[in-house]
N, C-alpha and C positions, 0 to 999 in steps of 0.2 A: 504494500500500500504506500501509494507516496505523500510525504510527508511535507505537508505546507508548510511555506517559510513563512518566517516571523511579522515580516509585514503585512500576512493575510491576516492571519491571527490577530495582528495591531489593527487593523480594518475594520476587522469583525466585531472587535469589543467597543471601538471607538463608534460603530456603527449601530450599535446593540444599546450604547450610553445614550446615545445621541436620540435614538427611537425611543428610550423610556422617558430618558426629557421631556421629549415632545410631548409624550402619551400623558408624562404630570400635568406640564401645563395645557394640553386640552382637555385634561380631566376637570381643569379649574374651570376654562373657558368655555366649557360647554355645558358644563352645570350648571354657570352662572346661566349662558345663553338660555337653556330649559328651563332654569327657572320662571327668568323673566318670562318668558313666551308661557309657561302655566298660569303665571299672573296675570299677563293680557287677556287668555282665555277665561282665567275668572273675572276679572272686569266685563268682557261680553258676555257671558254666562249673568250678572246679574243686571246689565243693562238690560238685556232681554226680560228677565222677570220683571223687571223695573218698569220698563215700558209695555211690555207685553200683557202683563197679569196685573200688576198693582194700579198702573196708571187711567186704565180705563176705567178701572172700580172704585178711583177715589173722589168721592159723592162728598157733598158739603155734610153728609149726617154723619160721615167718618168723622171729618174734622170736626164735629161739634161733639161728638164721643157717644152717639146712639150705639146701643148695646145690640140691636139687629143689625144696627150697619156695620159695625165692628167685628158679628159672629159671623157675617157673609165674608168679610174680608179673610177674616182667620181662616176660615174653609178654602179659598180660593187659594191663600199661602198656605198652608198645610197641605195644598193637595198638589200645586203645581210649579213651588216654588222649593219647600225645604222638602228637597229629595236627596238624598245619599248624603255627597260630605257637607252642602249646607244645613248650620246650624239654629241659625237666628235671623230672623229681620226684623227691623226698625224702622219706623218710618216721623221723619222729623219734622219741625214745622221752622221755621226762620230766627225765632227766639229762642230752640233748643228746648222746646216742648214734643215729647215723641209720643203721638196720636193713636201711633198702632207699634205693636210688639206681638210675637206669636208668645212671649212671655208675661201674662197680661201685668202681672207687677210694677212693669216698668210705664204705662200708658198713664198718660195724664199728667207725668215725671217729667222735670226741667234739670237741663242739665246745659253745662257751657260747650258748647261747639269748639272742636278743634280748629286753629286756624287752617290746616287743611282742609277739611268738610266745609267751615263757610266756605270757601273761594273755590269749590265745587258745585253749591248750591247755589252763589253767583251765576259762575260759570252756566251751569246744566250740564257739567260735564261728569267725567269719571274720574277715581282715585283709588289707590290699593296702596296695601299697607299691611306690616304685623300689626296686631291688634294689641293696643296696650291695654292689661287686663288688671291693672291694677287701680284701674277709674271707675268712679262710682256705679256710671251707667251700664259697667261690665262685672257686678258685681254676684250676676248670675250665673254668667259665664268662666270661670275662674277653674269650674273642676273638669272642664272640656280640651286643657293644653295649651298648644300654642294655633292660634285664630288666625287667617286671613279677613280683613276689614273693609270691603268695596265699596265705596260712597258712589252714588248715582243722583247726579239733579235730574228734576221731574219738576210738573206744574200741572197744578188746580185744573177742573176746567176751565174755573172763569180766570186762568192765569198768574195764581199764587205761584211763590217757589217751594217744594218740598226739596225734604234730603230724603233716599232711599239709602239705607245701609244693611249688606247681608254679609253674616260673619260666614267664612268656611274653614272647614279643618283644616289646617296648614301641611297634616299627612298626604292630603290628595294633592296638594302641589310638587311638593317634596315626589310624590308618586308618578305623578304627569311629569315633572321633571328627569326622572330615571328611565322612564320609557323613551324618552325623546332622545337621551345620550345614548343608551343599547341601540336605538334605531340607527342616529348618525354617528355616534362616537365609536360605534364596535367599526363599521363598514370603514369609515378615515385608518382606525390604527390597525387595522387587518391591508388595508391597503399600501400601507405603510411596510408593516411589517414582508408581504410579500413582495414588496420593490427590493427589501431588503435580502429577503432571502434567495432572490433575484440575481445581486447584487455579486453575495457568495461566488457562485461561480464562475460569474465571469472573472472576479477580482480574484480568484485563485487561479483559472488560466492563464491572464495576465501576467499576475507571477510565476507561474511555473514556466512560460514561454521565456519571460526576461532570463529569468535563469538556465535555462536552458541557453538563451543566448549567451548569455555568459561565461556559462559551459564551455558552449564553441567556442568562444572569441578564446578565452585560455588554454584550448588545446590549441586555437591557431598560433598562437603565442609562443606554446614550446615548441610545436614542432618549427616555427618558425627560428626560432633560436639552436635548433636543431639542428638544423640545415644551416644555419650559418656556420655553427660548429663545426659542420662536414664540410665546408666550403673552407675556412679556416684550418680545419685538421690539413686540407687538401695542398692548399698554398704554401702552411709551415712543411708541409713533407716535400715539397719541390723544393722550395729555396734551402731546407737544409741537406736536401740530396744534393743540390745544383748549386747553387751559390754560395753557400757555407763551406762548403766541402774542396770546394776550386779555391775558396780565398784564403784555407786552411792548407792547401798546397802552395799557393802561391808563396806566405808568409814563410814555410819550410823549405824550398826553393830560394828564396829572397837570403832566408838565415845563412843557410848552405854559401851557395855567393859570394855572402858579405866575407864570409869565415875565408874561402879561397883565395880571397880579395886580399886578404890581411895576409895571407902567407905570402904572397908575390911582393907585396909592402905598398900593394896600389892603399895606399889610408882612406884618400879623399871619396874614391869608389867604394871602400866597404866603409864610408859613416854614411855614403847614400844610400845603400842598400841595406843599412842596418835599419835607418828612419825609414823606408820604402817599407821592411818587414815590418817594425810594430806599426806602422798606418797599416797594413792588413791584417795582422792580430787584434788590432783595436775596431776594424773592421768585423773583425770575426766575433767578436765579443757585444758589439753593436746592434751584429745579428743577431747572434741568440739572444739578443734582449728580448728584439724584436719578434722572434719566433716566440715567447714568451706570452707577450702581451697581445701575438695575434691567437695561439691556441695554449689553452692552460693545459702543464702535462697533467699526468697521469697522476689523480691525487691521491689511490690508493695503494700506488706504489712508492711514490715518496713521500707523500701527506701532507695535509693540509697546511703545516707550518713552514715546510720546507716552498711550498709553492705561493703562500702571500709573501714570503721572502724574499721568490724571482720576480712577484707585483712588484717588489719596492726597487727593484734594481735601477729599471730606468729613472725613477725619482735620483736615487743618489748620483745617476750620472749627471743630472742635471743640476747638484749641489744642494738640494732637496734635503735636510736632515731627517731620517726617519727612523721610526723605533717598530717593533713591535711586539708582543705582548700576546703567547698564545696557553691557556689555563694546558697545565699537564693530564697528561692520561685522555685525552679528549677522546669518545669514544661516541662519533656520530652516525646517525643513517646515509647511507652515500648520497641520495638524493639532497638531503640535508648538507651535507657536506659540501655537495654540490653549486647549493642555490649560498653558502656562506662565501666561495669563492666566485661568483660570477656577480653578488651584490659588493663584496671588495676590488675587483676589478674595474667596474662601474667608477666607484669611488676613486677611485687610485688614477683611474684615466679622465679626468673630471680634475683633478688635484695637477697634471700633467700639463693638461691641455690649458684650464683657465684658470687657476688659484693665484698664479704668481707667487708659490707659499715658500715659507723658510724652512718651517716644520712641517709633518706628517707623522701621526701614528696609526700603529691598525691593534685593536686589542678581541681580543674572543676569550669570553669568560660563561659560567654555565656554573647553576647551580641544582644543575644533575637533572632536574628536569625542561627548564630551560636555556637555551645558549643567545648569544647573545654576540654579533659583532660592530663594532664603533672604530668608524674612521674617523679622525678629527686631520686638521689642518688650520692654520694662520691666516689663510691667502685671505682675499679679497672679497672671497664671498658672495652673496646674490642674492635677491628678494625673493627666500624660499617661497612663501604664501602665494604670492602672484605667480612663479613659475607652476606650483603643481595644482595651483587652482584652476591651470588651464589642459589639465591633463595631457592626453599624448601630444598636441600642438603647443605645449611648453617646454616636455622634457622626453622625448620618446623615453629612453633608458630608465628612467628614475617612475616612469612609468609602466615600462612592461615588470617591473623587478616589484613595483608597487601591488602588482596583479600576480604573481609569483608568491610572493609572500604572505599575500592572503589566501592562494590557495594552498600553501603548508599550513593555516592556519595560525598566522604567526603575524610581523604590523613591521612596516618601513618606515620611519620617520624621518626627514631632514629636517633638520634646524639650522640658518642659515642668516645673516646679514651683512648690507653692504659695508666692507672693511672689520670684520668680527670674527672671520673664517666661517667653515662649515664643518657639520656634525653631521653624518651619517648613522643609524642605527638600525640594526637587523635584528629581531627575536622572534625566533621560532621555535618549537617543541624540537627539544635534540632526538628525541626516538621518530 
């Protein structure tokens, strides 16, 4: 089974956090919104009574408080008005004397109008509200919980203002309000939720494809480095078949000479031919610099110390002081071995080429499970950040070695500024 990388996983939860977020806050936003919208529907709900049922039947012998006109009305509201979760109605007159109540207790009772209700009673309009139950006029209503309170203007026939008011359970809002959010709140966060799960796959293909690319691009990497090796192996094995090997006659040839020269007592011709031989011994010596730093020998026949040794040679011929510094017993994977001498290489021809330096050291140290190699130098240095923040189009080398490195599972660092010299550092797992 393949195993998703870590930025899907990052994705997933950041996308999982993100979806409950949301889900909180429309949990809020949509409660509220049910709310309200059960509130508006109870304002219509007693509008309708208000105008529908009460308004037609209210006779001038309600408002004078006749006990038939009163028991017609009570019938009309008990039969078409307080059904289910309405409780109570009220019905007010302008001075906060209420005419009719399905409570008859309360009729014929004055009490102070809220400044809400007046300016509804003005109006003829509608108002809703929790019901404050701690007011005289609600003194009935107190072991019923918590109330919704609908005021409704109305008029006389001959064009008085009344106030209609009908309490309702506040559970039946609360109730209309839950059905409304399961209705549209499940359908949003299901909808949600399946963009997300949605999401998942694609965002895991993505990654898996990147990596895979990656994949590639790193084996193109080595075998690309491979082949250069081979090409390298190929040129040092000519030049030291072919032109090492002639310059190395030459120089024994040259010596020979000079020696015959000196028995005859020619002097002047054997000190030329003595200078002509070391200019080709030092020629010889030149090369196998050269042979050196174009192919790294063989590091598990001479080993790893002996060959950043022949790195540092051409530094010394160029007056370059250099040390180096290799832990004992060093006991690495060859691969490993491997990627320590071709990231000091890097270094070393980088220190050659541009440091203009005085110093150089190369240190490999390991604390048994990891190793660890650091090239430092004096030179001149370079605005590490900006070169390897422009990846291969700043620094090929320090790039492919960058990609190398992470895939031993191991971290390349340069530290690096102008006139401060440069730090190289290589650690990877020695097994």
């Amino acid at each position: 089974m393949t195993r998703l990388p870590t930025p899907v996983w990052k994705f997933a939860v950041s996308g999982l956090a993100i979806l409950l977020l949301i889900a909180g806050a429309g949990v809020f936003i949509l409660d509220k919104i049910a709310e309200d919208d059960a509130v508006g529907n109870a304002r219509e709900i007693a509008a309708l009574a208000a105008h529908g049922a009460v308004e037609p039947n209210l006779t001038d012998d309600v408002l004078k408080g006749d006990p038939a006109a009163l028991a017609r009305l009570d019938r009309i509201v008990k039969t078409r008005v307080l059904r289910g979760s309405d409780v109570r109605v009220k019905l007010w007159t302008g001075d906060g004397r209420i005419v009719y109540s399905d409570e008859p207790r309360l009729i014929g009772r004055t009490f102070p109008l809220t400044p809400a209700a007046r300016a509804t009673l003005q109006a003829g309009s509608e108002h809703a509200g929790v019901a404050d139950l701690s007011k005289p006029e609600n003194q009935f209503d107190r072991d019923k919980g918590k109330l919704l309170e609908v005021y409704v203007g109305m008029r006389t026939p001959d064009g008085r203002p009344m106030l209609f008011e009908l309490y309702r359970d506040y559970s039946s809002v609360s109730s209309e309000a839950r059905d409304a959010w399961w209705t549209f709140g499940l359908v949003a966060f299901a909808g949600l939720a399946i963009l997300w799960l949605i999401q998942m796959p694609l965002a895991a293909g993505m990654a898996l494809q990147l990596r895979k690319g990656q994949e590639e691009r790193e084996q193109l990497l080595v075998r690309a480095i491979d082949a250069s090796d081979a090409e390298r192996r190929r040129i040092a094995g000519d030049l030291h078949d072919g032109v090492v090997q002639d310059l190395a006659g030459l120089s024994f040839s040259l010596s020979a000479a000079a020696d015959r020269a000196t028995q005859r007592g020619a002097v002047e011709s054997s000190e030329i031919l003595d200078r002509a031989a070391a200019s080709a011994r030092r020629a010889v010596r030149q090369m196998r610099s050269l042979l050196v730093d174009i192919y790294p020998p063989n590091l598990h026949t001479i080993g790893l110390e002996s060959a950043l040794r022949d790195l540092l040679s051409p530094l010394q011929a160029q007056g370059v002081q250099s040390r180096l510094e290799v832990a004992p017993d060093l006991k690495l994977a060859p691969a490993t071995e491997r990627l320590l001498f071709v990231t000091a290489r890097e270094a070393i021809r980088n220190v050659a080429r541009h440091a203009d330096a005085n110093e150089a050291s190369v240190r490999v140290s390991t604390d048994g499970e990891l190793v660890e190699l650091t090239v430092d130098d004096d030179g001149r240095g370079f605005p590490a950040g900006e070169v390897l923040a422009r990846g291969p189009n700043g620094h090929l080398g320090l790039a492919l070695l960058t990609d190398l490195a992470q895939r031993a599972g191991g971290r390349l660092e340069v530290a690096s500024e102008q006139g401060a010299g440069t730090r190289v550092t290589l650690g990877v797992p020695s097994a």
